[in-house]
Each structure stands twice: as structure tokens, then as C-alpha cells.
GURO-501590 format. One record per residue: x, y, z of N, C-alpha, C, O in turn. Coordinates in steps of 0.02 Angstrom, whole numbers. Layout:
<pts>
pt n.x = X&n.y = Y&n.z = Z&ca.x = X&ca.y = Y&ca.z = Z&c.x = X&c.y = Y&c.z = Z&o.x = X&o.y = Y&o.z = Z
...
</pts>
This chain:
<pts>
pt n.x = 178&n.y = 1323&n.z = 9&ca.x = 159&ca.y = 1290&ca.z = 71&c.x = 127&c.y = 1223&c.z = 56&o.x = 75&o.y = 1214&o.z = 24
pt n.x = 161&n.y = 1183&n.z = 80&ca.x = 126&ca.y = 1106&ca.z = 76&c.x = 57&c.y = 1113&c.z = 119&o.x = 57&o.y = 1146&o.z = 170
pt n.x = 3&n.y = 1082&n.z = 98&ca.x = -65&ca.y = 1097&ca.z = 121&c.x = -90&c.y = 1020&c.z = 140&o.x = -146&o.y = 1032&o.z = 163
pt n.x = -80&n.y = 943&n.z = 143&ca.x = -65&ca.y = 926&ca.z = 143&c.x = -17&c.y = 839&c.z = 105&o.x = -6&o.y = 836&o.z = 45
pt n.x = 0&n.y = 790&n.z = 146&ca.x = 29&ca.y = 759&ca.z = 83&c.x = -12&c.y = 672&c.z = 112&o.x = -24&o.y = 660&o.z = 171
pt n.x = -25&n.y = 631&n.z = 65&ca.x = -49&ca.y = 582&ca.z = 57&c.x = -12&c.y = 508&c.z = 11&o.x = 5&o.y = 505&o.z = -48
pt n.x = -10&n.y = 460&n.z = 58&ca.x = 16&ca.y = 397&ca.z = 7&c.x = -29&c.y = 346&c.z = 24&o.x = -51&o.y = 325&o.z = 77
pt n.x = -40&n.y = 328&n.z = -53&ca.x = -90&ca.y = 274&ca.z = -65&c.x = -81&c.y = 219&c.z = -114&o.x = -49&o.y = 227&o.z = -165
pt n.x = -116&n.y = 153&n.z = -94&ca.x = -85&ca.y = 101&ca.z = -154&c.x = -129&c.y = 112&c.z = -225&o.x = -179&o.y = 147&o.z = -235
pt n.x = -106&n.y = 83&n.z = -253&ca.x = -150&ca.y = 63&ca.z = -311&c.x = -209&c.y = 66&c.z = -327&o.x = -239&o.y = 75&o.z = -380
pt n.x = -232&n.y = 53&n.z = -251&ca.x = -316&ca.y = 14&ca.z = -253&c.x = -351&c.y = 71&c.z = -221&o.x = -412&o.y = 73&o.z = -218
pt n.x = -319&n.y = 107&n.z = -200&ca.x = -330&ca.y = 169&ca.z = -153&c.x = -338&c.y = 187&c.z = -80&o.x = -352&o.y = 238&o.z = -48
pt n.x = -322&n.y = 124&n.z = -67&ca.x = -298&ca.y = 113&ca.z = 19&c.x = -255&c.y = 178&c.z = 22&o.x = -213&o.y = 203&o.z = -16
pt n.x = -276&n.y = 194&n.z = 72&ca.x = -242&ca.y = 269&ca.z = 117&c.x = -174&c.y = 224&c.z = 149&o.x = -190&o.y = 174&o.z = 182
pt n.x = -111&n.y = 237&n.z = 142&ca.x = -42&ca.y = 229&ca.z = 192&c.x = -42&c.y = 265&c.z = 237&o.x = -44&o.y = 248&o.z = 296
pt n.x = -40&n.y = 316&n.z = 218&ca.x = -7&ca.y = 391&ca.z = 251&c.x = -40&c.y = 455&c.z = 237&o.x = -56&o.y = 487&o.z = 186
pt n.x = -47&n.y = 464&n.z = 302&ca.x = -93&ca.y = 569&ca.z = 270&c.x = -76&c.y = 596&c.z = 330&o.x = -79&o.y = 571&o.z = 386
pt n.x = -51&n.y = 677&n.z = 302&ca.x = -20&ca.y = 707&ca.z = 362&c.x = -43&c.y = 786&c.z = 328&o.x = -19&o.y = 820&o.z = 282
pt n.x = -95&n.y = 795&n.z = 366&ca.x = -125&ca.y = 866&ca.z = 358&c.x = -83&c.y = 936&c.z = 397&o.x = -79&o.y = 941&o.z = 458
pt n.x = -62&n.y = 969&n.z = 364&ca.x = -40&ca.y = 1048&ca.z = 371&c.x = -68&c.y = 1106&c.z = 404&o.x = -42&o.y = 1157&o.z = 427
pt n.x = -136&n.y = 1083&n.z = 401&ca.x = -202&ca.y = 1137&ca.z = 395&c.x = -256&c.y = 1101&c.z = 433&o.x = -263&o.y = 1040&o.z = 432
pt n.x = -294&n.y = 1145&n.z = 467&ca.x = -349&ca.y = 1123&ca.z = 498&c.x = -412&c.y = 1110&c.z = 477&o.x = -454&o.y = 1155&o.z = 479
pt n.x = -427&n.y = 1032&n.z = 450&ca.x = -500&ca.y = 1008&ca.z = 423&c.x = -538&c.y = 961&c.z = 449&o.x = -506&o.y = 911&o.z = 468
pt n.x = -603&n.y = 960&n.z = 458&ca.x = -647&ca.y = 913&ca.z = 475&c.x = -642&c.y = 837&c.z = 460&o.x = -645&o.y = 813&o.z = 403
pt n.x = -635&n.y = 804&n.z = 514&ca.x = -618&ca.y = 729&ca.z = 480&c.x = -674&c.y = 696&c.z = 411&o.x = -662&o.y = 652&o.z = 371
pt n.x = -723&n.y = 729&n.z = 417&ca.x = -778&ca.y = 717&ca.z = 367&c.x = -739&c.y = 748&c.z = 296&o.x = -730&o.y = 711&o.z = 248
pt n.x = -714&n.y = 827&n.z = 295&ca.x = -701&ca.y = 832&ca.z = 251&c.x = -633&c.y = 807&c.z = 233&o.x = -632&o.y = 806&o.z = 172
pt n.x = -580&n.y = 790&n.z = 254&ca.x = -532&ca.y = 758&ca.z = 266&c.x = -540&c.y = 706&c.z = 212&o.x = -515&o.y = 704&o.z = 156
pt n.x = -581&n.y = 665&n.z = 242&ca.x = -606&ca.y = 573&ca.z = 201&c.x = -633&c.y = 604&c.z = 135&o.x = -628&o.y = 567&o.z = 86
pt n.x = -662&n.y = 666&n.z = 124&ca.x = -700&ca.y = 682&ca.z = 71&c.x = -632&c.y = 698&c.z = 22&o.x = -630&o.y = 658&o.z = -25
pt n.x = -600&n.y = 725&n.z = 21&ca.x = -534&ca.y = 755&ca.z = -19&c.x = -488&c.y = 685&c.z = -44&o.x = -475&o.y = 665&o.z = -101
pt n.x = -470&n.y = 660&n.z = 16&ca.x = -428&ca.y = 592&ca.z = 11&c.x = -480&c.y = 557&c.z = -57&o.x = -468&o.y = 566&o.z = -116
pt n.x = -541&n.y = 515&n.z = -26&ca.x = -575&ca.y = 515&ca.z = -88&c.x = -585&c.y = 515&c.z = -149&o.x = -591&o.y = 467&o.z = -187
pt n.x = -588&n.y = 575&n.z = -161&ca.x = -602&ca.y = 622&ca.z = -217&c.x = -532&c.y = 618&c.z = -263&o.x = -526&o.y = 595&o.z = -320
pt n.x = -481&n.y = 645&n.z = -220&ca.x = -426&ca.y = 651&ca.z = -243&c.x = -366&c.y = 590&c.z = -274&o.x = -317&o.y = 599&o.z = -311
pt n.x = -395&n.y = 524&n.z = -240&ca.x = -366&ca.y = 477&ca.z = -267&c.x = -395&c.y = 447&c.z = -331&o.x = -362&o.y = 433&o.z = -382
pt n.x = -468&n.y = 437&n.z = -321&ca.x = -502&ca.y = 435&ca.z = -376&c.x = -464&c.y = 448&c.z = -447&o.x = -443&o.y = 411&o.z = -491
pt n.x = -464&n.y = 529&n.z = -436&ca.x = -430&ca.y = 569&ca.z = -502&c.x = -359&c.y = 546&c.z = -506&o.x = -344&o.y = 519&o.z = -559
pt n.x = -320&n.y = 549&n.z = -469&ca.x = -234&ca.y = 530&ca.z = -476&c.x = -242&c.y = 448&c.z = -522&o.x = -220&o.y = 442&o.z = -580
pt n.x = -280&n.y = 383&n.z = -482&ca.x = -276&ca.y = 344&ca.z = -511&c.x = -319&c.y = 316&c.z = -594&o.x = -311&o.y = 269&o.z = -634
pt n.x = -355&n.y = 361&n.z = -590&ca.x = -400&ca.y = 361&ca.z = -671&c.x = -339&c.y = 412&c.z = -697&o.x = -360&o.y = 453&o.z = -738
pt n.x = -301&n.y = 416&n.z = -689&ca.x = -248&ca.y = 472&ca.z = -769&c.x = -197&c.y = 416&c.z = -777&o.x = -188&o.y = 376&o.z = -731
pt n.x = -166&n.y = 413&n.z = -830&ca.x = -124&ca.y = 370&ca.z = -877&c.x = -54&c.y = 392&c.z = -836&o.x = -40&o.y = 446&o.z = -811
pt n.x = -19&n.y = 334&n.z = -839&ca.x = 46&ca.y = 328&ca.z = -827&c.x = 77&c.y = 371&c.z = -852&o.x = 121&o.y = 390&o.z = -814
pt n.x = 75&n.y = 405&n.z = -914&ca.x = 102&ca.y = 450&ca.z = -970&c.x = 87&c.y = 525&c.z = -955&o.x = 106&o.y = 580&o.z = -976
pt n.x = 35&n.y = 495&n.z = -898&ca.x = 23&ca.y = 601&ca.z = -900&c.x = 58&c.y = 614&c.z = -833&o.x = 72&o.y = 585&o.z = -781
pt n.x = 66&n.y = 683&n.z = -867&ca.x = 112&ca.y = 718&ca.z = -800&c.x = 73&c.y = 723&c.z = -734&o.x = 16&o.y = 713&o.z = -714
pt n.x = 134&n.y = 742&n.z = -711&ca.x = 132&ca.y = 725&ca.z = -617&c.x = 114&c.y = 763&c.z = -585&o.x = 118&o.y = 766&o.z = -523
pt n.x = 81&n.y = 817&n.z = -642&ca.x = 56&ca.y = 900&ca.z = -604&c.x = -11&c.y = 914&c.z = -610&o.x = -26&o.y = 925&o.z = -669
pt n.x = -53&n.y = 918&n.z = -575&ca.x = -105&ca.y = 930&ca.z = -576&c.x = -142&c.y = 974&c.z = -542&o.x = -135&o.y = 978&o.z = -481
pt n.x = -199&n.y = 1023&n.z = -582&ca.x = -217&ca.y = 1060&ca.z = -512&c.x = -291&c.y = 1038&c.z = -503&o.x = -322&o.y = 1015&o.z = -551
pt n.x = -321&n.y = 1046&n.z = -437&ca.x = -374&ca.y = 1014&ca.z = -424&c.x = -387&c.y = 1055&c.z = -375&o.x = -346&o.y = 1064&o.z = -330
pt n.x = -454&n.y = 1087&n.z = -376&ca.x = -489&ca.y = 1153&ca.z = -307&c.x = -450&c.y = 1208&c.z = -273&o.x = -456&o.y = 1235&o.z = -218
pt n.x = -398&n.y = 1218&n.z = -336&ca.x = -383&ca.y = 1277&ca.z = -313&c.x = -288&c.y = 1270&c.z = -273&o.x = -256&o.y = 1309&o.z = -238
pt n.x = -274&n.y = 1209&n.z = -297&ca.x = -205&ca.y = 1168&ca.z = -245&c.x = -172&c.y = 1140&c.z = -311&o.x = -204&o.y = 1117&o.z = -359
pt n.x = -99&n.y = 1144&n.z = -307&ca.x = -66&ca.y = 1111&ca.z = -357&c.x = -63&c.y = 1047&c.z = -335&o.x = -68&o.y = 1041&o.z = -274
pt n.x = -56&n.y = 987&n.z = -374&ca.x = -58&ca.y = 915&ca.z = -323&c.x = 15&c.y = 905&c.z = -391&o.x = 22&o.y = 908&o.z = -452
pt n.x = 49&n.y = 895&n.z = -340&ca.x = 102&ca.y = 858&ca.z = -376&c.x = 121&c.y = 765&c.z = -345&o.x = 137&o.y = 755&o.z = -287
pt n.x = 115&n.y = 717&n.z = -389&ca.x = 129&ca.y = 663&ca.z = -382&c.x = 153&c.y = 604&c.z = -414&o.x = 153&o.y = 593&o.z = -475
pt n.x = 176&n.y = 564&n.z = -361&ca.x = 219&ca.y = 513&ca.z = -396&c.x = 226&c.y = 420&c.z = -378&o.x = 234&o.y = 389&o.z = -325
pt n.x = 221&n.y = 403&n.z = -432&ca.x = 198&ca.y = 310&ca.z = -399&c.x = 276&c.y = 296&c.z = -397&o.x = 321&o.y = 323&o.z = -429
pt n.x = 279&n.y = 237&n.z = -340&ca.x = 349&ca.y = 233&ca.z = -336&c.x = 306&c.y = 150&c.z = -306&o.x = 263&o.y = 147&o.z = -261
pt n.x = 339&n.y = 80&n.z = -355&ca.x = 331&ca.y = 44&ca.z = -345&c.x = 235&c.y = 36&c.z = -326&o.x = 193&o.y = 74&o.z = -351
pt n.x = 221&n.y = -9&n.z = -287&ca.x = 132&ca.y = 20&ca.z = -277&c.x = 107&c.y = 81&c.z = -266&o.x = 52&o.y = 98&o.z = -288
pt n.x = 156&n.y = 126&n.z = -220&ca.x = 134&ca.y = 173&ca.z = -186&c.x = 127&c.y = 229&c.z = -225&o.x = 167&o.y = 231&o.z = -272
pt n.x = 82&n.y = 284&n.z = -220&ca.x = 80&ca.y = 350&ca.z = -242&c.x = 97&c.y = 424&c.z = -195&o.x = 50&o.y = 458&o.z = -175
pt n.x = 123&n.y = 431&n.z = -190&ca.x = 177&ca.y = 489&ca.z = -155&c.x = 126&c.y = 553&c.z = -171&o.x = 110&o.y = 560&o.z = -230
pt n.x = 102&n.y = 595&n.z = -128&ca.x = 37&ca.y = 645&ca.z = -171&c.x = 41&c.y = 710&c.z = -117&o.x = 25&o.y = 706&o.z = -58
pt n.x = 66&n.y = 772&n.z = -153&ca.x = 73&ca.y = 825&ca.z = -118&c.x = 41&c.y = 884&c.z = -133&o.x = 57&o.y = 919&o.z = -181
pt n.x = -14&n.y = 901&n.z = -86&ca.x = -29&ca.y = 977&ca.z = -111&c.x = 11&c.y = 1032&c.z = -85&o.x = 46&o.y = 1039&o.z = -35
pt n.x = -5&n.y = 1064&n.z = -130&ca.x = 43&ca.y = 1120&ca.z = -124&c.x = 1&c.y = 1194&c.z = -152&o.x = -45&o.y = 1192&o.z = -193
pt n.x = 30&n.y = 1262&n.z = -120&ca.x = -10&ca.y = 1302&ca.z = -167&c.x = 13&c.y = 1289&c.z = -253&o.x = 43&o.y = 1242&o.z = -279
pt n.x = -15&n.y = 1351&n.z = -280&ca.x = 0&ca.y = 1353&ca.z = -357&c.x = 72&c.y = 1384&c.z = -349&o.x = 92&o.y = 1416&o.z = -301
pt n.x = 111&n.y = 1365&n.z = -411&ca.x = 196&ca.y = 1401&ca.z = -406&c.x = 191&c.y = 1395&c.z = -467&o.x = 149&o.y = 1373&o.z = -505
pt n.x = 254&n.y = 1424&n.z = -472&ca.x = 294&ca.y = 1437&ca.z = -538&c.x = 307&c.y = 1370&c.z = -562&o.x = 301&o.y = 1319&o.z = -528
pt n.x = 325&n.y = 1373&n.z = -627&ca.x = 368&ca.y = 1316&ca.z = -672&c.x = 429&c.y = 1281&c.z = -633&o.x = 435&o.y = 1223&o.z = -614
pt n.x = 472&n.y = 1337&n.z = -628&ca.x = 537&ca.y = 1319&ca.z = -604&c.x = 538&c.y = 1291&c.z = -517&o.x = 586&o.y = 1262&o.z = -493
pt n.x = 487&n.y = 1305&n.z = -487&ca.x = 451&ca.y = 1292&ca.z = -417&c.x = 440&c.y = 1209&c.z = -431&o.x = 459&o.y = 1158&o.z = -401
pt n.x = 403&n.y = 1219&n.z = -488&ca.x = 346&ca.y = 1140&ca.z = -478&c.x = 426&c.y = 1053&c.z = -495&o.x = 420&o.y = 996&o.z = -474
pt n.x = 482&n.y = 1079&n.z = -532&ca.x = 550&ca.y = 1061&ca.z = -542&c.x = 576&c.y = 1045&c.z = -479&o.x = 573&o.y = 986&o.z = -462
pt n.x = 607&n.y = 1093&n.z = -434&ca.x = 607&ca.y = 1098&ca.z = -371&c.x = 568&c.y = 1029&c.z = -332&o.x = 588&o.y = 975&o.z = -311
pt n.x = 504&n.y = 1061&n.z = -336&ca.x = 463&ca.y = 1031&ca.z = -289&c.x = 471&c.y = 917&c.z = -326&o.x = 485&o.y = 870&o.z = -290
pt n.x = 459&n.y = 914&n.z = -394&ca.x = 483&ca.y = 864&ca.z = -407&c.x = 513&c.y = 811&c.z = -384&o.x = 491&o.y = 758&o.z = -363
pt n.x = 616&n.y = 853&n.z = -396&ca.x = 664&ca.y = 832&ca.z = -346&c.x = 654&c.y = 829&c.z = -286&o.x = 693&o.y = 788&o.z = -263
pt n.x = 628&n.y = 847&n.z = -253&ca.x = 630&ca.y = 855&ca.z = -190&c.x = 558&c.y = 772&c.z = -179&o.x = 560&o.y = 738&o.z = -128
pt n.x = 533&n.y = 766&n.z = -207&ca.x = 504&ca.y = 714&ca.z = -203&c.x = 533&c.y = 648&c.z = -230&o.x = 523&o.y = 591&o.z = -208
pt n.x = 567&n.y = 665&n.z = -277&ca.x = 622&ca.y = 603&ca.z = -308&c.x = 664&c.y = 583&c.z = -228&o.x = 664&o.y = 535&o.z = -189
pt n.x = 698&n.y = 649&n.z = -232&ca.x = 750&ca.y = 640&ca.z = -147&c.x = 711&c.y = 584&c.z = -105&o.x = 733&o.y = 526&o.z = -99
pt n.x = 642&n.y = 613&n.z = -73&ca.x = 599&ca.y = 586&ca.z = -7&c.x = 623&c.y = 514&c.z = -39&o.x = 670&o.y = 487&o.z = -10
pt n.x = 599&n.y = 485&n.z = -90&ca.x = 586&ca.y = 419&ca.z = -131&c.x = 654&c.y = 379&c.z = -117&o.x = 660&o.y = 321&o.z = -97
pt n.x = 694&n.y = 418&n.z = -130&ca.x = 759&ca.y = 390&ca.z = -121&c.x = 774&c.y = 358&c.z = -48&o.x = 786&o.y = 298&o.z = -37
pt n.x = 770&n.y = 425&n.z = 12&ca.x = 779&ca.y = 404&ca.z = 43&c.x = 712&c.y = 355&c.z = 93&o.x = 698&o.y = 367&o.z = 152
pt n.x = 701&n.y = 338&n.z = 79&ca.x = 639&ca.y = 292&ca.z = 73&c.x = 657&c.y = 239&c.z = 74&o.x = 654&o.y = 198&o.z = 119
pt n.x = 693&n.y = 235&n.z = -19&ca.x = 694&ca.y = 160&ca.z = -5&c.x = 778&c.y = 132&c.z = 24&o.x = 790&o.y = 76&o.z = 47
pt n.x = 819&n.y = 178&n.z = 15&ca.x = 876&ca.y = 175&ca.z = 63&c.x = 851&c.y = 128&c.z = 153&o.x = 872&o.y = 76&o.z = 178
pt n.x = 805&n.y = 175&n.z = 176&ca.x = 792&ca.y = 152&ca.z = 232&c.x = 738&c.y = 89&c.z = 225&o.x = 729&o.y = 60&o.z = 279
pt n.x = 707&n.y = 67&n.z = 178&ca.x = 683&ca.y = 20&ca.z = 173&c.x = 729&c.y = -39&c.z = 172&o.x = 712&o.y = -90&o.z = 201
pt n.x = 771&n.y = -36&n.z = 148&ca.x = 834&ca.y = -88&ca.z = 124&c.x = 880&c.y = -92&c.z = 191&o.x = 907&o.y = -146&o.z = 205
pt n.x = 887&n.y = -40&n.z = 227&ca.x = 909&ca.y = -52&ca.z = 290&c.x = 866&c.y = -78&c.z = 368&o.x = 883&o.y = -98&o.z = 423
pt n.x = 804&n.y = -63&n.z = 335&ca.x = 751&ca.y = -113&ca.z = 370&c.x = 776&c.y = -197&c.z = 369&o.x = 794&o.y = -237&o.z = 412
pt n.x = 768&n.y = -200&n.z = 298&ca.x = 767&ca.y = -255&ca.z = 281&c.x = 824&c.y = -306&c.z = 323&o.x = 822&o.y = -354&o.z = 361
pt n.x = 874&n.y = -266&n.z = 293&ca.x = 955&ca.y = -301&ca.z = 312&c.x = 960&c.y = -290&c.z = 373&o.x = 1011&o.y = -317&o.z = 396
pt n.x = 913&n.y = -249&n.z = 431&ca.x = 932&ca.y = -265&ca.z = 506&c.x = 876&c.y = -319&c.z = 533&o.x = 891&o.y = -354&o.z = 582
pt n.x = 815&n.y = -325&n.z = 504&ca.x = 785&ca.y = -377&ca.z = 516&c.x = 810&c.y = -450&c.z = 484&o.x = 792&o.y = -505&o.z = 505
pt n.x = 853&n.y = -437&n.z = 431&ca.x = 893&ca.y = -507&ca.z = 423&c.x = 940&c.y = -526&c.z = 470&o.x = 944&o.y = -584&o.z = 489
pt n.x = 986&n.y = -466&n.z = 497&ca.x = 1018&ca.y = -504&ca.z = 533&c.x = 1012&c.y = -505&c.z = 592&o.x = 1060&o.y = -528&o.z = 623
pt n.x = 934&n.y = -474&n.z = 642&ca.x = 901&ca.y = -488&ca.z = 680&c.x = 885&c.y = -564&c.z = 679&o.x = 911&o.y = -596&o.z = 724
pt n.x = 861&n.y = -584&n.z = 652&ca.x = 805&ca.y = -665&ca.z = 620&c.x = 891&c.y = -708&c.z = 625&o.x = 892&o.y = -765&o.z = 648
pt n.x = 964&n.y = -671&n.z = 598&ca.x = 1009&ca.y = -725&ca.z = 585&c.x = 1032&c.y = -732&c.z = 650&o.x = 1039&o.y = -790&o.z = 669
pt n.x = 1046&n.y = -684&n.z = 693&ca.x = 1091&ca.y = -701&ca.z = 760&c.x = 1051&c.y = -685&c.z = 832&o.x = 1076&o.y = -647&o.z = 873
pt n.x = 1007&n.y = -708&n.z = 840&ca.x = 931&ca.y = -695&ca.z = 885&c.x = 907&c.y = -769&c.z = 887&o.x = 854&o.y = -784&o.z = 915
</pts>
């Protein structure tokens, strides 16, 4: 069960947070927090799996952004799964980013 998922830049600006589960906006800001903290102090080199209070956090930087999902604890072959399935989102991401792009170009060209 995704518990929930979070994207943030670099610097730790919050993008996106979309909670699963019912929490206090206090504790909410407290987790986000906490949790970026740790994602952005670990090395490029270390893996993308982490567990933290009891939640698997699986995550991934894609260009500035950090892509960040809790999840319960799973299996090996689960946390693979769960991966791809985040590679996928990424993909189609930037698919639709690029089709942003190219309809606001040719918005701006024949407008």
C-alpha cells in the first residue's frame, strides 16, 4: 500500500505530496521535513531503498526532481516491481512534458 508519495527539488522545496492516509497537517510538514532531509544527505551511489519509521521509501531523482514513495515493507522482488513502475511514472512524465512543450510552441507559433 502506497502510504504516501512526495516530489521535491534539490533544495527541498515540496512539488507535489499526495497523502493516502489520514494525518495532521502539523505532522504532515513534520515527515515531509524529516524525510527529505535524509533522501537528500545520501550519495548518488546509494540505493533507492530505504526504510525509515517503519515504511519502505523507495526513491528516485529524475533531472532536479526527487520522485519519493512510501510504501509498506515488501519483498525483494516487490521493491523491483515497485522500481519499474516508478521508472514507467518518469517516463511518462516526461513524454507529457515534451508534449507540453510542443503544444505551447505551437500555441506561441499560430496565436
Amino acid at each position: 500500500m502506497i502510504h504516501f508519495i512526495l516530489l521535491f527539488s534539490r533544495q527541498g522545496k515540496i512539488r507535489l505530496q499526495k497523502w493516502y492516509e489520514a494525518r495532521l497537517e502539523r505532522e504532515k510538514r513534520k515527515v515531509t521535513r524529516e524525510l527529505t532531509q535524509v533522501i537528500l544527505a545520501r550519495k548518488p551511489k546509494m540505493s533507492n531503498f530505504l526504510e525509515w519509521k517503519g515504511l519502505q521509501i523507495v526513491y528516485k531523482r529524475y533531472a532536479s526532481l526527487f520522485f519519493c514513495f512510501a510504501i509498506d515493507k515488501v519483498s525483494c522482488v516487490t521493491r523491483k516491481v515497485t522500481l519499474k513502475t516508478m521508472t514507467m511514472l518518469m517516463m511518462m512524465l516526461m513524454t507529457t512534458g515534451a508534449y507540453a512543450c510542443w503544444r505551447g510552441l505551437n500555441h506561441n507559433l499560430f496565436n
